[in-house]
N, C-alpha and C positions, 0 to 999 in steps of 0.2 A: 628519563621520563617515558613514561609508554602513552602513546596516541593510540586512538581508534583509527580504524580505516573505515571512514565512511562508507559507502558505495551505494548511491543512488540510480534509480531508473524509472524511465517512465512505461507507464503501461495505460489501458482499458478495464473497466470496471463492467465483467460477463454477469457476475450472478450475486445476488444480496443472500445473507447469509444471518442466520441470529446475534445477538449481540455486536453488533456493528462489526460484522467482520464479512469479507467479501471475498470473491474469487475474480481475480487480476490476472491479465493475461499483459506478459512483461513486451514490448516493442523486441522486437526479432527474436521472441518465442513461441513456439506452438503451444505450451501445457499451462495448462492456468496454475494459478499460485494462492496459497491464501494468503491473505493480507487483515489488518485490523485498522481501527483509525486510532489515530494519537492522541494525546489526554487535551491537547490543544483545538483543537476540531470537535472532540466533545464536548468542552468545556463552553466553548462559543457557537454550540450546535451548528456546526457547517453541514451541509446535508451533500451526502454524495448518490446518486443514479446511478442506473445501467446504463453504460456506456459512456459517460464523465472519461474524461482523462485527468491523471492524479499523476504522482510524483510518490514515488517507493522508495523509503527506506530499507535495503535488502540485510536479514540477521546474517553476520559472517560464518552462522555454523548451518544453512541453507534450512532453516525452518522457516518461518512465518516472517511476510515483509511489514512492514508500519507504513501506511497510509498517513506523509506529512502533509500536502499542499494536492489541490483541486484546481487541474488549471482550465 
């Protein structure tokens, strides 16, 4: 069977962006990231700010991270 390999991180939320997508700045990174929110978060309208701290889903091919959890 083949697994995914998770790999979570937490970051900051610098700048709102259209369509629920942001720029995230990952904990022991300098360069911010985009990021989007998860169909979960939309679904249940969780509202995320600037400067919220979140929980990042990071893609394994270094595109775009998913915005799971708002701590």
């Amino acid at each position: 069977m083949n697994q995914k390999q998770e790999q979570k991180s937490n970051g900051t939320i610098v700048e709102a962006l259209p369509n629920a997508m942001f720029r995230v700045v990952l904990d022991g990174a300098e360069s911010p990231m985009i990021a989007y929110l998860s169909g979960k978060m939309r679904k249940f309208k969780i509202k995320v700010l600037i400067g919220d701290k979140v929980e990042v889903l990071l893609d394994p091919y270094g595109g775009k991270g998913r915005i799971t959890r708002r701590m």
